[in-house]
C-alpha positions in Angstrom: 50.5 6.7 18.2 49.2 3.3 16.9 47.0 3.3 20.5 45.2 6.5 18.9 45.0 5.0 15.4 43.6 1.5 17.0 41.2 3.4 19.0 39.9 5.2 16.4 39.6 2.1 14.4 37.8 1.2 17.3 35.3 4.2 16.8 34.4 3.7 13.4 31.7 1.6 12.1 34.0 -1.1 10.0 34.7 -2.6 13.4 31.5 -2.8 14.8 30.2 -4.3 11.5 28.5 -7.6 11.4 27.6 -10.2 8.6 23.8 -9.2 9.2 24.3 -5.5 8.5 26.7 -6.3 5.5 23.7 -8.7 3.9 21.2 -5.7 5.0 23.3 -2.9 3.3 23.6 -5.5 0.0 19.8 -6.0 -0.2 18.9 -2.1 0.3 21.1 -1.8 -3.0 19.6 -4.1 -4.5 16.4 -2.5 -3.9 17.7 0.7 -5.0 18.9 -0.8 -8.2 15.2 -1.8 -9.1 13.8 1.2 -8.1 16.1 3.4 -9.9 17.1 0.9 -12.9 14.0 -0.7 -13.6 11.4 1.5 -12.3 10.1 -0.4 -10.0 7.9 2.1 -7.2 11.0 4.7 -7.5 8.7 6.9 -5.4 8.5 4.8 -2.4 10.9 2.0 -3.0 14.2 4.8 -3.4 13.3 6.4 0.4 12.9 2.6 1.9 15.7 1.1 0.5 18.0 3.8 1.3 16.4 3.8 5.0 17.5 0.0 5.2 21.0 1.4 4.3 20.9 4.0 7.1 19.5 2.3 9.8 21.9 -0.7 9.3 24.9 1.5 9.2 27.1 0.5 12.3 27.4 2.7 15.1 25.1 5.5 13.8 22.2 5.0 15.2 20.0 7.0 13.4 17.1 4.5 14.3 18.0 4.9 18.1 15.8 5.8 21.1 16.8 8.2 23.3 18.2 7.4 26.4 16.8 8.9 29.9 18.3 9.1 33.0 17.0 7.9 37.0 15.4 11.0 37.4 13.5 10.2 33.9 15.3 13.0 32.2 16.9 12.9 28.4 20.9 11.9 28.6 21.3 11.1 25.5 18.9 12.2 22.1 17.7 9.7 19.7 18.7 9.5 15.9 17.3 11.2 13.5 15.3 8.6 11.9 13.6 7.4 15.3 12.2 11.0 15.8 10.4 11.0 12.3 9.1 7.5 12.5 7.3 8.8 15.1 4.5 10.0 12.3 4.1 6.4 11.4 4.5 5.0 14.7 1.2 7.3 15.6 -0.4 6.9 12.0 -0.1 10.4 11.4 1.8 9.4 7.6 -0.4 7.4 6.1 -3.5 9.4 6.5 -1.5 12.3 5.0 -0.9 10.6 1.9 -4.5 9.7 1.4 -5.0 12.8 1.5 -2.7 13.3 -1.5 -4.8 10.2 -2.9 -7.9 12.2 -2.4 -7.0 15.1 -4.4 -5.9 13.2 -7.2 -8.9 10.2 -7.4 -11.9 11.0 -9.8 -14.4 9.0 -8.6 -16.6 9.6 -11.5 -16.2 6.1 -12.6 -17.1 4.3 -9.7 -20.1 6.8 -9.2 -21.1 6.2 -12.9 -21.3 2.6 -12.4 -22.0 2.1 -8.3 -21.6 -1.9 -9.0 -18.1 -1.4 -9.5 -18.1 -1.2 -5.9 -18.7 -4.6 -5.7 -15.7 -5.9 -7.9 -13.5 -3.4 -5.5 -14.6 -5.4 -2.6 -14.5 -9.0 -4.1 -10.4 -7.9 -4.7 -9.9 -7.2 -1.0 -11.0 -11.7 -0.5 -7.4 -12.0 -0.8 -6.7 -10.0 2.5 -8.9 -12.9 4.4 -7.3 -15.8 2.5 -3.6 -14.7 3.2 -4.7 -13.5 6.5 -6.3 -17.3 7.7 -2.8 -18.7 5.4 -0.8 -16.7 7.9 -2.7 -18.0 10.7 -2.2 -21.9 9.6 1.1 -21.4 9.3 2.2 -21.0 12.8 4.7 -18.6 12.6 2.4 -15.6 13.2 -0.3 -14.2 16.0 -3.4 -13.3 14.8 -2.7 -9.2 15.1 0.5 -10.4 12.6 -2.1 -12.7 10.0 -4.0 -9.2 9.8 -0.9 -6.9 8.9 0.3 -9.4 6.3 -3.0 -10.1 4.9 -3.5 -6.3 4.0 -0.6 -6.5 1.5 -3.1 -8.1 -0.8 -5.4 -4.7 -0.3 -1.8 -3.5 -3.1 -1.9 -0.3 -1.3 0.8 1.1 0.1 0.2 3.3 3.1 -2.7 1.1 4.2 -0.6 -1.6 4.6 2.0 0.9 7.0 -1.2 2.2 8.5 -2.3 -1.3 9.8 0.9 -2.8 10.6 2.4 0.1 12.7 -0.5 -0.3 14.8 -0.3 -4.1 14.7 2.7 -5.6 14.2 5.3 -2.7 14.2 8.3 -5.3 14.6 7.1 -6.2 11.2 7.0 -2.9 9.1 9.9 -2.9 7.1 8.9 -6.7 6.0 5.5 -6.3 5.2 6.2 -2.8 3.7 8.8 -4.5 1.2 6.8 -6.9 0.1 3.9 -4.8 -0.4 5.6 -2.1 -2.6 7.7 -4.9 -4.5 4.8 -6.4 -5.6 2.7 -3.6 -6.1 5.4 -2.8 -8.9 4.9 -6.3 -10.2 1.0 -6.0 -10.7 1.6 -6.2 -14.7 3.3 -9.5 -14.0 1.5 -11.0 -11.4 -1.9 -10.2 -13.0 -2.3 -10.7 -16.3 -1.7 -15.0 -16.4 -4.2 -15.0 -13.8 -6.6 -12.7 -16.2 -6.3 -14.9 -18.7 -6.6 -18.2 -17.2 -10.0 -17.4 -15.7 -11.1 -15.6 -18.9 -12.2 -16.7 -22.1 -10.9 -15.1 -25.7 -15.0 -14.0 -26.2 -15.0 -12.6 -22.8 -11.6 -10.7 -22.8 -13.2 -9.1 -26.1 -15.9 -7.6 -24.8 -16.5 -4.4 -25.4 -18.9 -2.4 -22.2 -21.2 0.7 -23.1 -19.7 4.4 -22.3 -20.4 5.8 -18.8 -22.7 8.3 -17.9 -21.5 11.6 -17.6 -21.3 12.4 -13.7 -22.8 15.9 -12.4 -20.3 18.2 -10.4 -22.9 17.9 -7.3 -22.6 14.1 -7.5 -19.2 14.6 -7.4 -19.2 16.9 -3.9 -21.7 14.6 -2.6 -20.1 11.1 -2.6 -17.1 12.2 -0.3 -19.2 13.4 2.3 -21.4 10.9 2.2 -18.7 8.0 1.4 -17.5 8.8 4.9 -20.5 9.2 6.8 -21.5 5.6 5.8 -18.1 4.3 6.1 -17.3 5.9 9.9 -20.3 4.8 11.1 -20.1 1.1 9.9 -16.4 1.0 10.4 -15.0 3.5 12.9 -11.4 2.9 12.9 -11.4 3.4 9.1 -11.9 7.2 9.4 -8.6 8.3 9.7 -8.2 6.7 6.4 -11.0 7.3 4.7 -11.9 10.7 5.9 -8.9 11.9 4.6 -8.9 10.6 1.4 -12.4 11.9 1.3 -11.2 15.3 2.5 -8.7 15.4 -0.5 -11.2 14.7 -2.9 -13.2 17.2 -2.0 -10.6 19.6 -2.1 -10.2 18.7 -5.5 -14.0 18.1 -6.6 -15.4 21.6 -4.9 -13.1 23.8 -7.2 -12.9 26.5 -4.2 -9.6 25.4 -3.0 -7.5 25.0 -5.9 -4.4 26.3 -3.6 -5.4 23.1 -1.4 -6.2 20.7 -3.9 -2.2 21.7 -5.3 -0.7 21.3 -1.9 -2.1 17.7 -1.4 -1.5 16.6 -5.0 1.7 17.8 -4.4 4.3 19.5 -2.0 2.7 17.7 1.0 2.2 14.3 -0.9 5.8 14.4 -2.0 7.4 15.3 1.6 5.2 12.6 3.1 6.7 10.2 1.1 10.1 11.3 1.3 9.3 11.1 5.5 7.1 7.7 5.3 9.4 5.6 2.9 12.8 6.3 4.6 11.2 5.8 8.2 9.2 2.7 7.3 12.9 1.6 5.5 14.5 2.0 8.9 13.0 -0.3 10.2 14.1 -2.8 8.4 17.4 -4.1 10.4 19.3 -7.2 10.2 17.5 -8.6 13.3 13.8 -7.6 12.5 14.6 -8.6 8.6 17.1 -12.1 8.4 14.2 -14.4 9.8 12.3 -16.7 8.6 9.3 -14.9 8.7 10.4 -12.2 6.6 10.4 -15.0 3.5 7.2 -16.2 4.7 5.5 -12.9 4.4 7.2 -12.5 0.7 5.4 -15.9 0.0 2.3 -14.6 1.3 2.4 -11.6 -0.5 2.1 -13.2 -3.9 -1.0 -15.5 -2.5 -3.0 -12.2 -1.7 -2.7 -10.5 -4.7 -3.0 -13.7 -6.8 -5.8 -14.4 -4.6 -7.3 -10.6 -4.7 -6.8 -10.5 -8.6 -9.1 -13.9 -9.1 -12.0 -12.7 -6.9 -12.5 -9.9 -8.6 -12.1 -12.0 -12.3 -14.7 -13.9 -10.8 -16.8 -11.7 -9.3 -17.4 -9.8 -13.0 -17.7 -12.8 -14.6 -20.8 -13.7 -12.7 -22.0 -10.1 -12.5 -21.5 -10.7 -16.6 -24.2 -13.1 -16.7 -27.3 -11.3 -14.8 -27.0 -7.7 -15.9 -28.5 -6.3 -18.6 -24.9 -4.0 -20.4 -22.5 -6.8 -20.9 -19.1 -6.5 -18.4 -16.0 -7.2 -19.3 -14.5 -9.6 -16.5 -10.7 -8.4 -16.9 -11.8 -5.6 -15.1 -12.3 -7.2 -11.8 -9.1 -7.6 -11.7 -8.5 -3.9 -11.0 -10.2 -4.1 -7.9 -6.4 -4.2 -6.1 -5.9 -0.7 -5.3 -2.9 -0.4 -7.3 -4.2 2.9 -8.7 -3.7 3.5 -11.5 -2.1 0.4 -12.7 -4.8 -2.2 -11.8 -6.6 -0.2 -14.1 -4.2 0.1 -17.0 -3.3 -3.5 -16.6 -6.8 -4.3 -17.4 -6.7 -2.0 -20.2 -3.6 -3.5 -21.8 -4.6 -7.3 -21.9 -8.3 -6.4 -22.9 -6.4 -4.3 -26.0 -4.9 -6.8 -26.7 -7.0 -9.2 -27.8 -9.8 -6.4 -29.5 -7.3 -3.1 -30.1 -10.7 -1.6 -30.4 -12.0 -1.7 -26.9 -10.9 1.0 -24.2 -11.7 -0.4 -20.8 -9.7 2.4 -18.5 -12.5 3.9 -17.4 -14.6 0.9 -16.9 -11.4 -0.5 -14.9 -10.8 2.7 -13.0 -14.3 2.3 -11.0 -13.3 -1.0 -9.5 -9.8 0.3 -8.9 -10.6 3.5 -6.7 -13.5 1.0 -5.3 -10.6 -0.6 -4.2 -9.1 2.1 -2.3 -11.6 2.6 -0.2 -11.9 -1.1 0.4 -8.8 -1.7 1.2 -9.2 1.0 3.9 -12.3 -0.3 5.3 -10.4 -3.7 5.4 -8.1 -2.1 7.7 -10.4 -0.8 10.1 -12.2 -4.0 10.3 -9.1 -5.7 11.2 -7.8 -3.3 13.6 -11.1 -3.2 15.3 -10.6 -7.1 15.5 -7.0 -7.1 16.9 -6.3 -3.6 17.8 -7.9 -3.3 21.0 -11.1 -0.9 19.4 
C-alpha cells in the first residue's frame, strides 16, 4: 500500500518540481495579475502568461515534441501546445492578425497628410539603436540584436513574426517585454515628450485634414504593397495582409469579411498566438541573464523610437508651411491606437483646446507599416533571404 501511494507520489508533478518552474509559475501570475488587475494588454498578456503557467507545469508536457521511433515513425504524440505553436513557428499567426489590423486601420490620416510617413519611420531609429546596443553587449548574435531591436517597432506580432524566424529560443523573452511595455507607452512616453518639447510647441494647434476620397482609400493598399514587396520582399507576408484587411474593410463589398477579420478570426488568433508564444517561456529559456538584458533593452528602443520621432517633427516644424505639432512624432511607435492617444492627452493638456488624434493617428498607422518593413529588412539581413 504505501509502495502504490509513494509511486504515485512519484507520478505527479509536485515531485518532479523544481525551484525554476516554481519562480516561472510565480512570474506568470504575476503577469496575470497586471493583465487582469491593472489592465495591462489583457488581450495578449492573459493567453501568455497563462501559457508560461502551462508549459512550466511539471510532467505535462504540453510544450513537448513528439517522439519517433527507428523506423522514423510517431511513438509517442506531442502536447498540445507544441502542435499549435506550430502557426508561429511557420509565421502563419502573425500575418493573421495583421490581417485583423487591416480591417480595423483607417489610413485616411496618413493619406491626408503623406509626410506623416516620415515621422512613422523616424520612430522605428530605435529598432537600429537597440539592435547595434544588443550587438555591443556581447551576449547576443547578430540574428538575436535584430529580434530584440524590433521590440522598439511596439508592435506586437511583428516582434513574434521576426523572432520565431530568428531567434525562436528567445520568443517568450522578447514577446514579454514587448507587450509589457507596449502597455506602459503612457508612462514611458510622455517625460520624454516633454523633455524634448517646449510649452509653445506642445500648444500648437495643426490645421484639419483633408477629407480623403473612398478611391484613395482602395488605392493605397494595393499600391502600399506593391511598393513595399518590391523594395522589401520578406515584408509581404506582413504587409500584404494587413493590406488585404484593409481593403476588406475600405471596398465596402465584403462587409461579411471585413467582420470576420475585425473579429472572430482576430480574437481566435490571439487566443492561439499569446498562449503559444507564452509556452515558450520555460524556466531554462527564461532565468538567464539575457532575459534581463532584453527587458533593459526594451525600454532603450522605445525611449529611443519615441525621441526620433519628437525630433523628427520638430525639424519638419520649422520648414513647412502648416505648423506641426512635434508631440505627434512621438506616435510613430505602432502602439495603435495609444501612441496616438498618448499624444493627444499631453498636447490637451497643456491647450484643452487642441485635438491632435487625428494628426497623431497618421504617424501611428505610418508606424505599422514601418515596423513591418523593419522586419523584412532585418530578416533579409540575417534570415538567410
Amino acid at each position: 500500500m504505501l509502495q502504490t501511494i509513494k509511486d504515485f507520489y512519484l507520478s505527479t508533478g509536485f515531485a518532479s518540481m523544481t525551484i525554476y518552474q516554481g519562480i516561472m509559475i510565480f512570474i506568470s501570475f504575476v503577469l496575470l495579475y497586471l493583465a487582469i488587475k491593472r489592465g495591462f494588454e489583457p488581450l495578449l498578456l492573459i493567453p501568455i502568461a497563462f501559457g508560461m503557467f502551462l508549459s512550466n507545469l511539471p510532467a505535462a508536457g504540453l510544450m513537448a515534441p513528439p517522439v519517433y521511433d527507428a523506423d522514423g515513425h510517431v511513438a509517442q504524440l506531442g502536447g498540445l501546445l507544441y502542435y499549435l505553436y506550430q502557426g508561429n513557428k511557420l509565421g502563419i499567426f502573425p500575418p493573421l492578425i495583421f490581417l485583423g489590423v487591416g480591417a480595423m486601420t483607417d489610413f485616411g490620416p496618413l493619406i491626408a497628410n503623406p509626410k506623416s510617413l516620415l515621422l512613422g519611420a523616424a520612430a522605428q531609429f530605435g529598432i537600429f539603436i537597440t539592435f547595434l546596443g544588443a550587438i555591443a553587449s556581447g551576449l547576443f548574435t547578430p540574428a538575436e540584436a535584430a529580434s530584440i531591436g524590433i521590440i522598439g517597432g511596439a508592435d506586437g506580432p511583428t516582434a513574434i513574426f521576426l523572432s520565431s524566424r530568428l531567434a525562436p529560443h528567445l520568443l517568450g523573452s522578447i514577446a514579454v517585454a514587448a507587450y509589457s511595455y507596449m502597455a506602459l507607452v503612457p508612462v514611458i512616453q510622455p517625460p520624454i515628450m516633454k523633455a524634448l518639447t517646449t510649452k509653445a510647441e506642445r500648444q500648437i494647434k495643426m490645421k484639419q485634414l483633408r477629407h480623403v476620397s473612398k478611391l484613395e482609400k482602395i488605392i493605397f493598399p494595393i499600391l502600399a504593397t506593391l511598393i513595399v514587396s518590391l523594395i522589401v520582399p520578406p515584408a509581404a507576408a506582413l504587409v500584404g495582409m494587413l493590406m488585404l484587411g484593409n481593403l476588406f474593410r475600405e471596398s465596402g463589398a465584403v462587409s461579411r469579411l471585413t467582420d470576420t477579420a475585425q473579429n472572430a478570426l482576430m480574437n481566435i488568433i490571439t487566443i492561439f498566438l499569446g498562449t503559444t508564444v507564452g509556452a515558450t517561456a520555460t524556466a531554462e529559456a527564461f532565468l538567464n541573464v539575457k532575459t534581463l538584458a532584453i527587458m533593459g533593452l526594451g525600454v532603450i528602443a522605445f525611449a529611443f523610437g519615441t525621441a526620433a520621432g519628437v525630433i523628427l517633427a520638430k525639424v519638419m516644424n520649422k520648414f513647412s508651411k502648416e505648423p506641426i505639432n512635434p508631440l505627434i512624432g512621438s506616435a510613430g511607435v505602432s502602439a495603435v491606437p495609444m501612441a496616438a492617444r498618448v499624444s493627444q492627452v499631453v498636447g490637451q493638456k497643456e491647450n484643452p483646446s487642441n485635438f491632435l488624434l487625428m494628426h497623431a493617428m497618421g504617424p501611428n498607422v505610418a508606424g505599422v507599416i514601418g515596423s513591418a518593413v523593419a522586419a523584412g529588412v532585418l530578416l533579409s539581413l540575417f534570415g538567410g533571404f
